[in-house]
C-alpha positions as CSV (number, residue, x, y, z in Angstrom):
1,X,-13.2,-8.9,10.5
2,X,-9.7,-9.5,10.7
3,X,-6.3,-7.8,12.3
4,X,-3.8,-7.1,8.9
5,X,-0.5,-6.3,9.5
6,X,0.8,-3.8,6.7
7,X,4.5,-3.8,6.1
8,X,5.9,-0.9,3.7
9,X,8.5,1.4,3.8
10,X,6.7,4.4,2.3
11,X,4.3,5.8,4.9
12,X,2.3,6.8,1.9
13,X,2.0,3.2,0.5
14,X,1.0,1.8,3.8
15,X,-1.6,4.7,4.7
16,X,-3.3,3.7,1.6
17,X,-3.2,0.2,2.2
18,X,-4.8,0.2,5.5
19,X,-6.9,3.4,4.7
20,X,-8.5,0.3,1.8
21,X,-8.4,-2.2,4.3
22,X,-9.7,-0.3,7.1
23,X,-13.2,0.4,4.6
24,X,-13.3,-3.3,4.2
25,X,-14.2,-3.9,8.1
26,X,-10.5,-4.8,8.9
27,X,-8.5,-3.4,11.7
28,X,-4.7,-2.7,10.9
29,X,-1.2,-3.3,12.5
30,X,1.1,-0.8,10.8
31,X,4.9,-1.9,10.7
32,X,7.5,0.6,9.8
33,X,10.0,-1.9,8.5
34,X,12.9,-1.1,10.5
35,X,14.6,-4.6,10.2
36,X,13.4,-7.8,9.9
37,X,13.4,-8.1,13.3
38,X,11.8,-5.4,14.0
39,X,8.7,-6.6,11.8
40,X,8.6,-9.9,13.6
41,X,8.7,-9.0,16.8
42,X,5.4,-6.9,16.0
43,X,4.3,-10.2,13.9
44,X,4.7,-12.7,17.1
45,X,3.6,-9.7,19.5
46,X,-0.3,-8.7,17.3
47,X,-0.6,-12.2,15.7
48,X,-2.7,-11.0,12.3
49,X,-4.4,-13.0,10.7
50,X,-2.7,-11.8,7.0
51,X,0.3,-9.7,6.2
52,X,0.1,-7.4,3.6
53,X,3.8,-6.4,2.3
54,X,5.8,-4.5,-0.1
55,X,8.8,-7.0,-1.8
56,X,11.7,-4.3,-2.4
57,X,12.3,-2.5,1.2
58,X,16.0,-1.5,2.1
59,X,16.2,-2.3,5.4
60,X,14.0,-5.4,5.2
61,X,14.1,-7.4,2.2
62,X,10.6,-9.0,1.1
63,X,12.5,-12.4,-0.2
64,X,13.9,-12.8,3.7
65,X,11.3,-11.6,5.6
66,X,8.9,-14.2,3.4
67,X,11.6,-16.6,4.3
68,X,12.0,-16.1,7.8
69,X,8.2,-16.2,8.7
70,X,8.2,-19.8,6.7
71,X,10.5,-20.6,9.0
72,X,8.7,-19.1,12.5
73,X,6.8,-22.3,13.9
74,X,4.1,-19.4,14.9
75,X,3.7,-17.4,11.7
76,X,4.2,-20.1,8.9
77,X,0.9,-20.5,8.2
78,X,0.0,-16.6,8.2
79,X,-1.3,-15.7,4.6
80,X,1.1,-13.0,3.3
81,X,-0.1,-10.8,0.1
82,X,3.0,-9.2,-1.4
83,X,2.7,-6.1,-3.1
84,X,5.3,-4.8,-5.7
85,X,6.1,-2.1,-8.1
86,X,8.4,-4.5,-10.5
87,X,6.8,-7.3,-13.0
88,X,8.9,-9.9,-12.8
89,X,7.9,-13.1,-13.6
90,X,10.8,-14.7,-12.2
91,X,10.7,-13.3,-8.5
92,X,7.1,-14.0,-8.4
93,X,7.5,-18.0,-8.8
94,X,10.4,-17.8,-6.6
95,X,8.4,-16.5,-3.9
96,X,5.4,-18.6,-4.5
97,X,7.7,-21.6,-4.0
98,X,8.6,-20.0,-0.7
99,X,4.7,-20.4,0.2
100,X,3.7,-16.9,-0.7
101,X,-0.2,-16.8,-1.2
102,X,-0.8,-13.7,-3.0
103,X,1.0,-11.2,-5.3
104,X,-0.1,-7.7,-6.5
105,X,0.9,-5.3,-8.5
106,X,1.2,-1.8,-7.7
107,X,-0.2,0.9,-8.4
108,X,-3.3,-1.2,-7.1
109,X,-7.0,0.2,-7.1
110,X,-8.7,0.2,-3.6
111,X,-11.2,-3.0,-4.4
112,X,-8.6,-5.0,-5.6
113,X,-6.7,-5.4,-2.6
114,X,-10.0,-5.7,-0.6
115,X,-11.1,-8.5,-2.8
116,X,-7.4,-10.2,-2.2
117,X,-7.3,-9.9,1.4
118,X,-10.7,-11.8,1.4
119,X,-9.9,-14.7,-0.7
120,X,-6.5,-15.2,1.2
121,X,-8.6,-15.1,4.2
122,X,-11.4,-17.3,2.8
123,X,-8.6,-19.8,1.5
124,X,-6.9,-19.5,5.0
125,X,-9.8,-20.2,7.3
């Protein structure tokens, strides 16, 4: 299937992510976020095919990194599914205008991120 990167700054969160994604076929690139930098510099190093990321992390904020890889000439393109805690309406359109793909509310069930990573990957291929 395909490589994910999974960017969260709960270990918990991410465990689950991939342990979802990792039923689904997928392999997984787990990112502690750090720093934004830190998170690209796996990003340019694995090349997924998809990032999977939470929006509110302290020490890499999901508005910037979103921003930053639009700007990368080797990772605009990747697919990124956002997943977020908060229902705000405004923050989502603001990010979709920043080319984000996918969006996803937590708590999330198991299938339903499955299901999004596909059609993100189906719409990307």
């Amino acid at each position: 299937m395909a490589l994910i990167g999974v960017v969260d700054d709960s270990r918990l969160a991410r465990t689950f992510a991939a342990t979802c994604l990792r039923k689904g076929g997928h392999e997984i690139l787990d990112i502690e976020p750090v720093s934004t930098f830190e998170v690209l510099k796996a990003l340019r190093e694995q090349s997924p095919q998809l990032l999977v990321m939470d929006f509110l992390m302290p020490n890499c904020p999901g508005a910037s990194l979103v921003r930053v890889l639009r700007e990368d000439p080797d990772l605009k393109d990747m697919p990124i599914l956002v997943l977020t805690a908060h229902h705000d309406d405004e923050i989502q359109a603001r990010l979709e205008r920043m080319g984000l793909l996918g969006f996803l509310h937590k708590p999330f069930e198991p299938q339903s991120i499955l299901d999004s990573v596909e059609q993100l990957l189906a719409a990307s291929a």
